[in-house]
N, C-alpha and C positions, 0 to 999 in steps of 0.2 A: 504494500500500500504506500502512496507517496504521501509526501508532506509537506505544504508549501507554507513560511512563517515571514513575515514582516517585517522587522525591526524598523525602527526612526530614529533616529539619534538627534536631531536638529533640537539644539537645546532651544529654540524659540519656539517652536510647534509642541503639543503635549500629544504624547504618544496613542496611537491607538491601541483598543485590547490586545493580546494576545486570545489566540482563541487555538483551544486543545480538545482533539476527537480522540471518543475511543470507541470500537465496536465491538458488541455484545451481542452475539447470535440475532446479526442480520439487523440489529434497533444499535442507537446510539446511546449511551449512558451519559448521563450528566456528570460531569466530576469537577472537583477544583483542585487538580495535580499541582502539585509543587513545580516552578519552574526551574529548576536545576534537572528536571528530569528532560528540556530540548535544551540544555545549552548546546550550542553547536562551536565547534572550533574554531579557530578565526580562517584561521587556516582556508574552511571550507565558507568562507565572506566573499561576495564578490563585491566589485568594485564599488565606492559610492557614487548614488545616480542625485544630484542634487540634495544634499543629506541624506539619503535616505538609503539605506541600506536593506538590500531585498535577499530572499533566502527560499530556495524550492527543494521541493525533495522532501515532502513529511504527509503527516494525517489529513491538512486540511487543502485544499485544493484552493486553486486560484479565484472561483466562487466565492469561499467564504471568506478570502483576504478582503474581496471586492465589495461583500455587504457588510464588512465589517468598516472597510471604509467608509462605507455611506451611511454610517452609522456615524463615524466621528466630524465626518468635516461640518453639518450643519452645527452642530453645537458650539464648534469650537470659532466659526465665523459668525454666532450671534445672528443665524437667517431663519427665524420663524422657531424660533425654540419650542415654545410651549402650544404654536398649533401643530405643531409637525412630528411631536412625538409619536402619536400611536403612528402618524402615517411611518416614520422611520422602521416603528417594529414591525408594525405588516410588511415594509420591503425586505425587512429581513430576514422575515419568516418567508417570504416567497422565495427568496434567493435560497434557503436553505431546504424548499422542497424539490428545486432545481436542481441542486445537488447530484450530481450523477452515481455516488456509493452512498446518497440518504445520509450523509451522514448530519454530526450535529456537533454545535460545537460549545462548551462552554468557559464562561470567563476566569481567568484567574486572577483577583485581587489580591494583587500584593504591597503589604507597608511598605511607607518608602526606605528603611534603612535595606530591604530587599532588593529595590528598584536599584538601586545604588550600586551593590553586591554585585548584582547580576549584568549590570549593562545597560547597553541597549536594547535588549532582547527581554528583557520584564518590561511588560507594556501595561499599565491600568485603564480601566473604564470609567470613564467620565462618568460624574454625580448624575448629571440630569439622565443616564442612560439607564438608568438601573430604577430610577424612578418612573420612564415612559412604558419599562416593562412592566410595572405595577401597575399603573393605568390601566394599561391595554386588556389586561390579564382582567382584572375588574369589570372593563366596558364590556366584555363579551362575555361573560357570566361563567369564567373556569374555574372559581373561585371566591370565597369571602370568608372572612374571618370575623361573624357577630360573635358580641361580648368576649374578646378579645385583646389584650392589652398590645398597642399599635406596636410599642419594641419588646424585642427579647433579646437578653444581657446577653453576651458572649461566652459563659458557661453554656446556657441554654443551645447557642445556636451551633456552637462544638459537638454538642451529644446528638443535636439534630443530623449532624453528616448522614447521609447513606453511606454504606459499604465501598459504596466506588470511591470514595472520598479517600482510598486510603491510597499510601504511591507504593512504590513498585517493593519496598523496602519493609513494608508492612506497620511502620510508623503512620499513623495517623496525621492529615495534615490538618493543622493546628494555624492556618491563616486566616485572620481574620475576616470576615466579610465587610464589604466596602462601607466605609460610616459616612451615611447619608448629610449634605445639608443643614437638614431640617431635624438632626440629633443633637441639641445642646449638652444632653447628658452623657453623650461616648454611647450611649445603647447600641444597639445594633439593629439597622434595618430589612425585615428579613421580606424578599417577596414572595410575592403569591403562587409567582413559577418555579419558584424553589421551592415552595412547602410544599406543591402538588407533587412536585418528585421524587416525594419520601415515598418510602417500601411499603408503610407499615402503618397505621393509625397510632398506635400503641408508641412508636416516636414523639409524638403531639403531647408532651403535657400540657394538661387546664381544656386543650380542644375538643368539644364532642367526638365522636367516634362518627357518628352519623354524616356530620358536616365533613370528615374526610372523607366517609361514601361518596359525598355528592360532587366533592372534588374530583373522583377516580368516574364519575358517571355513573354510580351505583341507582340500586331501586329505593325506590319510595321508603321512608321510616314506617316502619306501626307498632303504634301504641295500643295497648291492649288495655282497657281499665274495666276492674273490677267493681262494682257499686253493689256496699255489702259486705267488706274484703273479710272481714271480721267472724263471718258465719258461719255455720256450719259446714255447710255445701263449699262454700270459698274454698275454706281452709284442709276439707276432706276432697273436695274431688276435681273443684276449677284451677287452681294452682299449682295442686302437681299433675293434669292433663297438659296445663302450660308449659312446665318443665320438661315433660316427655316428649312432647313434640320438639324444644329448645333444643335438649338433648339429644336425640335423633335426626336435628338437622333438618325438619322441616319449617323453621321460622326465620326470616330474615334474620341476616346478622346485626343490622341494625334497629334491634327491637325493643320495645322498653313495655313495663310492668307497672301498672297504678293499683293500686289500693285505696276505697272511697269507703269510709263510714262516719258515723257520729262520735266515735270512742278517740281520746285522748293518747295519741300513740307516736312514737316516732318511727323513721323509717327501718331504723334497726330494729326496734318491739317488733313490727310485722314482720321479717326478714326471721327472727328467731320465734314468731312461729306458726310459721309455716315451714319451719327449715325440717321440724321430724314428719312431717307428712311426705316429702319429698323422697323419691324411691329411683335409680337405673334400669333399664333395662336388666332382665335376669341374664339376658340370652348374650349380651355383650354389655359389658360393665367399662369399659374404655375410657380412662381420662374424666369418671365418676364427681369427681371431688375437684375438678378443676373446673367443670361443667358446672356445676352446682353453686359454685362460688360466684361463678360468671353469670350465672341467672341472679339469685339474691342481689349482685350489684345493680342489676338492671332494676329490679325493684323497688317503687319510692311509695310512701303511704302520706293519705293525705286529710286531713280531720275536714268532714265539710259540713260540719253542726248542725244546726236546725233548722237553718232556712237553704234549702236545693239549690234557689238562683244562685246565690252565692259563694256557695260551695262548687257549682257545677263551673262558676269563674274562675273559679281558683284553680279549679283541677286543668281547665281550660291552658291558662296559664303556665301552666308548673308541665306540660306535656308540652307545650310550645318552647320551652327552655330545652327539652331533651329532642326535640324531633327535627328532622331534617326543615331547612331552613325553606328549601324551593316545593319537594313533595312531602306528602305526612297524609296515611290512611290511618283510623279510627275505629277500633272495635269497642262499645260497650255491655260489659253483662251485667244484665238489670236482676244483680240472687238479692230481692227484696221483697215484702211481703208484699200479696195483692192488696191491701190498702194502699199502702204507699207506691204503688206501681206508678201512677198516674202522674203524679206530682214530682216523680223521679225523670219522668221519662219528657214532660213538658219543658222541665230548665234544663235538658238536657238538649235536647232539640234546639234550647234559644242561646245558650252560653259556650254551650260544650267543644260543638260540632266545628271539624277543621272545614276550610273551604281552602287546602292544599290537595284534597283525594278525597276519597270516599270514606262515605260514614258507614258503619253496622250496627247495629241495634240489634241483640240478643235478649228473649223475654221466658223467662222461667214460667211452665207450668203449675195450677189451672190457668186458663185463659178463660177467666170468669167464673163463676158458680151457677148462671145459667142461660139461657139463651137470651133475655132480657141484657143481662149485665157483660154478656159478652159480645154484643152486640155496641154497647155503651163504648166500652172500651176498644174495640176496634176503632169505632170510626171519632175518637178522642185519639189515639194513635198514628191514623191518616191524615188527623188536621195537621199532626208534626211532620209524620216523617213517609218518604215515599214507599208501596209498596216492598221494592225490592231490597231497602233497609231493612227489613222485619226480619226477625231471623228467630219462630217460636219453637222452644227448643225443648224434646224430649228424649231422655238419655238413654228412653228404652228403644228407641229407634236406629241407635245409632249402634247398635248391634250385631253381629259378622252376622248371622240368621236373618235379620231382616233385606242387607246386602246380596243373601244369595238367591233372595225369592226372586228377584228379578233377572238374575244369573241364568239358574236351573229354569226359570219361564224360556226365555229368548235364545238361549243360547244350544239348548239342545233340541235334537229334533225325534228326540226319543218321550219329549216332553211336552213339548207346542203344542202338538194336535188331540192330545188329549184332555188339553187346559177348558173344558166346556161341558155343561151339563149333558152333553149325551156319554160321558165315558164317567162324569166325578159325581158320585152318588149325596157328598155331601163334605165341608172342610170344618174341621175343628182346629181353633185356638186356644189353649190353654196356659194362664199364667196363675202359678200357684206360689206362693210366701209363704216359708215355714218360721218358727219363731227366730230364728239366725239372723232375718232379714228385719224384724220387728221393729219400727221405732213408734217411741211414743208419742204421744199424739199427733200422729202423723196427718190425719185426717181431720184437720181442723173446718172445712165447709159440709153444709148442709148435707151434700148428697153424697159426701165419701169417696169409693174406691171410682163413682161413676165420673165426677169429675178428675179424677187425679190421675186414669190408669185406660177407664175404657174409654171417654171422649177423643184421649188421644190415638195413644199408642193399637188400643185394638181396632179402633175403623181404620188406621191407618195403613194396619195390616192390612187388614181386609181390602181398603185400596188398591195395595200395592199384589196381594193375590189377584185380583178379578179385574183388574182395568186392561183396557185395550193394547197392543204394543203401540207406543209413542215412535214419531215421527225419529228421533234423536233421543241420545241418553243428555240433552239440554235439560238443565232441571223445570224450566217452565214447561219443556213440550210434557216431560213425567208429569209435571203437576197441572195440569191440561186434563191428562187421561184420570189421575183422582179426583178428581174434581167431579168428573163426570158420575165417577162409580159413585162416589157418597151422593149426590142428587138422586140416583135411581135407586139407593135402598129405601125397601119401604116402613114408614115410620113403625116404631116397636109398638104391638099391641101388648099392654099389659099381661094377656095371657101367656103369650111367650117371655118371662121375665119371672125369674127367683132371686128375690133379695137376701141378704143372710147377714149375720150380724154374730160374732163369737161372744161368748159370756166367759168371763175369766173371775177363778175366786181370789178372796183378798190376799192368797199367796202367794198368785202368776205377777210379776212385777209389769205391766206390760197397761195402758191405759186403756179405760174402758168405757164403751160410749154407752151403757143400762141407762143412762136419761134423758137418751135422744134417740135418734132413728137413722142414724149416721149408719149408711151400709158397709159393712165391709165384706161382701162377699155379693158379686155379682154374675148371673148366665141368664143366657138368654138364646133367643133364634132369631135368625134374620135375612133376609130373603131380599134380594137382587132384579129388580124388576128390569130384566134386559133381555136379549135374541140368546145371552152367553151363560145365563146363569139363571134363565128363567125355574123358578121351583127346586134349585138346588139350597138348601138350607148352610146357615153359614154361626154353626154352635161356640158361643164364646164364653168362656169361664175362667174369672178371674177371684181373685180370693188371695184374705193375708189370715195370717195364726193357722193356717191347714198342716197337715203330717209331713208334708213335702215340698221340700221346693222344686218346682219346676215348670220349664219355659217349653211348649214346643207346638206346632203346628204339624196338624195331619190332614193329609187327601187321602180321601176314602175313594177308591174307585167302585164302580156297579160289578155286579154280577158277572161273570162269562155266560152271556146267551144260549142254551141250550148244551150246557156243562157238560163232556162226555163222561166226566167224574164223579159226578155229582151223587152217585152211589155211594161213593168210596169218600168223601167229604164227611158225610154224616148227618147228621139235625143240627147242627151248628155250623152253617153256610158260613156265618161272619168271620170265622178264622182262618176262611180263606179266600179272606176279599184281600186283594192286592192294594197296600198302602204305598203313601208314599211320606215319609217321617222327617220333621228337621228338628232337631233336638236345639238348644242351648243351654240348659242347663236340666242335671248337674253336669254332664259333659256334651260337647259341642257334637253333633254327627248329622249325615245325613245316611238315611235307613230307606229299605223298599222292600216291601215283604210280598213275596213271590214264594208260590208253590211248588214243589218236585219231590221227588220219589225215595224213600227212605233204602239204601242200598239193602238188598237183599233178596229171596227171590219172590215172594210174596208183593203185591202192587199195595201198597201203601204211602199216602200221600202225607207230606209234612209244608206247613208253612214256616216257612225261613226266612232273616233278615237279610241281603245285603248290605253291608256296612262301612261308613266312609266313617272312622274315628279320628277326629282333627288331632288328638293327642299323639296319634301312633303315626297319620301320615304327615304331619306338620311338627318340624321340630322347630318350634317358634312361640315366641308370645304373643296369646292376643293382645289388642291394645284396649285400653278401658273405650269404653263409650264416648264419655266425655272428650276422649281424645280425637275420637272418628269426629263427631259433629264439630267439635273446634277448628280442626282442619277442613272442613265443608264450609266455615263459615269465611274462614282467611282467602279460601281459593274463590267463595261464590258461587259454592254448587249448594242448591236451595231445595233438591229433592226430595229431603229426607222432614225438611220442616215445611208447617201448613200456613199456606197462604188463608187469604181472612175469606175466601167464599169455601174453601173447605173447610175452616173454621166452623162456619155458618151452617153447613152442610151438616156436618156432624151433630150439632148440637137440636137441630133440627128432627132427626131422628131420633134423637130419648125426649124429645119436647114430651108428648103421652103419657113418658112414664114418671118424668119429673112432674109433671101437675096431680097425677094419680098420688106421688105424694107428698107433696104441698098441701094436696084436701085429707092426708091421712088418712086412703082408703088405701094404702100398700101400706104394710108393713113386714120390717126384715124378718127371717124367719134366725131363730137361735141357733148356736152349736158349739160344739164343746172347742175349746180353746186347743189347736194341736191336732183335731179331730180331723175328718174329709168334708166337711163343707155340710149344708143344708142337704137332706134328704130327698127336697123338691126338685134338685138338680138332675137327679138319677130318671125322677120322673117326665122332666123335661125331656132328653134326649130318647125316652124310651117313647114318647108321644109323636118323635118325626124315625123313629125307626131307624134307632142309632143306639147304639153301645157304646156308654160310654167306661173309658179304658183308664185305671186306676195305673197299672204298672207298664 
């Protein structure tokens, strides 16, 4: 590679820079090498040309001699200084893409006892040059340094160096950078095209991390705030879903952590504790405790009292300090009581919200206690914020079992064509709570387990069982096709519906609703008024304090038409009706139980499972819930939560049974605390010609 270098010696003219390249895999690296490292010989001086003494044969090519010139002479003749700077840098920047090896060159300032040492051959950069870089750098937005203190000392600007910073000798150069003008105090001024060419954020003390992002071109900040932090839920399942996601490298690096409640805390108080709920992956524990450290800092807690607007300004505020200066998206989770939902979510909308990116609004379950007041709140919600904001979030949704129903629908053809009332005799839901899962007063509204458990999660199911296939796995076209199914179920007649309610004596620790009517144990039938599902019955049974827990969905298919077995089956046809089983708990599978021949030589038929056990084929951890839907909410897939006309939808079909008892003409039926549920249940399913299956 050649090298062409300049020298000036005319002690009446001030010298122009030297300028030194060095190449790095094809890109030019910024350095400020010591100039002892081009002294050249005199030896190899050619002659002087009117002072000036010229020198070829190095890194920089006759280009960069050229805009380096045209960089010195306006200044030094006093011809349009201060309009001509950026235009100087822009010429200089073009000469340097001209460049025929790309290369690039940077300045070396050096003190004058250096200048001296060295010759003619140490050349400095003019004051005002180093200042029109700054401009230029600012005018075009590569760059800015808010809240910022304009100098930094000459310690600071030393540890700043990059790597390349260092010469050939492995000494660190230790030359000053050029002291501006406009530095009374010796500080040092450092520019903005130098800070951009650090390695590393982590170089930057006092500087956000963010605001390096955006210097390197980085994505958007998000701030993530908690309203609630303090809670139950926060502190057991929102916080370390956050982590885990942190942890595994699904959240931007430059992301930051709020904590919003009433409680007098600082940001350490929060940080220690939520710090023992915080867990690694089992399956890779990697860099654990450095992960963790690094989330807690990102962490800030922020007391916002008694009055929302207020607090929602502060919060406002205290998140614009950490966020990216140009872009900043907004997620908040609203884990507050439904009283206070409203008035959370109001100064929320008027104080809160960035107008750098987009806002989310995450809203914890019930959504309302009945179709009156959910209706209330809906459309108090749209006056704030735009549909696609909403983000109503149920954790039992976010489930690998609910994920795969739409899976095993679409994706196989072993399965599509049987998806309809001429092949599926009838679908069971079942979600059963044993006392492991118990919390106390858990069911603080009116109607119980129907608000908290089946409004959501079970029609949702149900949706996402029986709706059409969508256009796109787009979450609107998904929630297009729900939408539909919940409008064509037909409203619950009370006779299809057993309430149940567990009695607990004064020795089960466990709250008890004996002075209300608060259900906790719900099934029912329900029926699909479509071309797809016309008459096929759709059994749901839900229940807390039962013998067992357990989650799982069953397709029951019909009969085989004119069975050539059907001898050999016996009087108990139903155990060898072909299912098809998705488990989640206690363990994850999917199951399909099919008929064949017991080896031997006698014809004997056995109903047998196929078995997919996630445990045996997946060596992995599932991720919690909270984690799935959190990650749906950052990326804006909306599939899994209910937009407000399936809201509407929904609550629309128990309207019947909620009135029946509001007039206190239902009431729950009793059972033993730990027991199998109300008795009427067994009679229910035995009324549409269904078995229902305990184990």
């Amino acid at each position: 590679m050649q090298m062409s270098l300049i020298s000036v010696s005319s002690p009446l003219i001030p010298s122009p820079p030297t300028w030194v390249c060095r190449r790095i895999d094809s890109r030019v690296s910024l350095s400020a090498t010591p100039a002892r490292s081009f002294r050249v010989a005199a030896k190899n001086l050619p002659s002087a040309i009117d002072g000036c003494s010229v020198l070829y044969g190095g890194a920089c090519k006759f280009s960069s001699w050229f805009c380096g010139l045209k960089f010195w002479i306006p200044q030094n003749l006093d011809l349009g200084r201060v309009s001509r700077k950026r235009e100087q840098v822009n010429d200089f920047r073009n000469a340097q893409i001209q460049d025929d090896d790309h290369s690039e060159c940077v300045k070396s300032n050096l003190s004058h006892e250096q200048r001296v040492s060295e010759g003619p051959s140490a050349i400095s950069l003019p004051n005002d040059s180093a200042e029109g870089l700054k401009d230029t750098s600012l005018q075009h937005g590569e760059t800015s340094l808010p809240n910022v203190q304009p100098s930094i000392s000459t310690g600071i600007a030393t540890a700043m160096e990059s790597p390349s910073s260092f010469s050939a000798e492995g000494a660190p150069n230790t030359t000053p950078l050029h002291r501006g003008s406009s530095d009374p105090n010796g500080e040092l001024n450092i520019s903005t095209r130098t800070v951009a060419s650090l390695e590393s954020p982590s170089t930057l003390p006092n500087i956000r991390s963010s605001t390096v992002a955006a210097w390197k071109g980085g994505a958007p900040s998000l701030g993530i705030a908690v309203i609630g932090a303090t809670g139950e839920l926060a502190r057991n399942k929102i916080f370390p879903a956050l982590f885990a996601l942190y942890y595994s490298g699904f959240l931007p690096e430059n992301v930051s952590f709020f904590g919003y409640s009433r409680k007098t805390l600082t940001d350490e108080d929060l940080r220690s504790m939520i710090a023992s709920t915080l867990t690694c992956r089992i399956d890779h524990q990697q860099n654990c405790g450095d992960k963790m450290v690094a989330f807690l800092s990102r962490t800030y807690y922020l007391n916002g009292g008694y009055d929302n607007k207020e607090g929602m300004s502060k919060l406002h505020a205290q998140m614009e300090l950490i966020e990216d200066e140009s872009k900043a998206n907004r997620i908040f989770y609203l884990s507050v009581p439904q009283e206070a939902l409203l008035d959370v979510a109001t100064s929320l909308a008027v104080n809160a919200q960035t107008k750098k990116g987009w806002n989310r609004v995450i809203i914890e379950k019930p959504f309302g206690f009945n179709p009156v007041s959910s209706h209330q709140l809906t459309q108090s919600l749209l006056s704030s914020f735009q549909e696609d904001q909403l983000y109503r979030i149920d954790h039992l949704l976010g489930r690998n079992i609910i994920e795969n129903l739409t899976v095993l629908r679409f994706s196989n053809l072993v399965f599509q064509p049987l998806w309809n009332r001429t092949y599926v005799h009838n679908i069971q839901i079942i979600l059963s709570e044993d006392l492991a899962v118990q919390m106390r007063g858990r069911y603080s509204a009116e109607y119980g387990i129907i608000g908290d458990i089946v409004q959501s999660h079970i029609l949702q199911t149900i949706a996402l069982l029986a709706m059409e296939p969508p256009i796109s796995l787009d979450g609107e076209d998904i929630r297009n096709e729900k939408a539909k199914v919940l409008r064509s179920i037909r409203k619950l007649e009370p006779s299809n519906v057993i309430l149940g309610q567990y009695k607990a004596s004064s020795e089960d620790k466990v709250h008890t609703y004996s002075d209300t009517l608060t259900p906790t144990f719900f099934a029912a039938a329900l029926f699909i008024d479509n071309a797809r599902w016309d008459g096929v019955p759709f059994l749901i049974k839900a229940g807390m304090g039962l013998i067992k827990h357990r989650v799982e969905i069953r397709i029951q298919f019909r009969h085989v038409p004119g069975n050539l077995y059907r001898d050999r089956i016996g009087h108990n046809s139903d155990l060898a009706t072909n299912e098809l089983i998705l488990c989640d708990v206690p363990d994850e599978a999917i199951l399909v139980r099919v008929n064949n021949k017991i080896p031997g030589l006698s014809l004997q038929l056995d109903a047998s499972q196929l078995n997919l056990m996630y445990k045996d084929k997946y060596n992995a951890e599932i991720p919690d819930s909270y984690e799935h839907l959190l990650l749906d909410v950052i990326d804006g897939d909306n599939h899994l939560f209910m937009r407000s006309d399936e809201l509407a939808a929904a609550w629309n079909i128990l309207s019947p049974v909620l009135q029946e008892i509001d007039k206190k003409n239902i009431a729950p039926e009793l059972y033993e605390l730990g027991g199998r549920g109300p008795v009427g249940a067994f009679y229910l399913w035995a009324k549409h010609a269904v078995r229902l299956v305990e184990d």
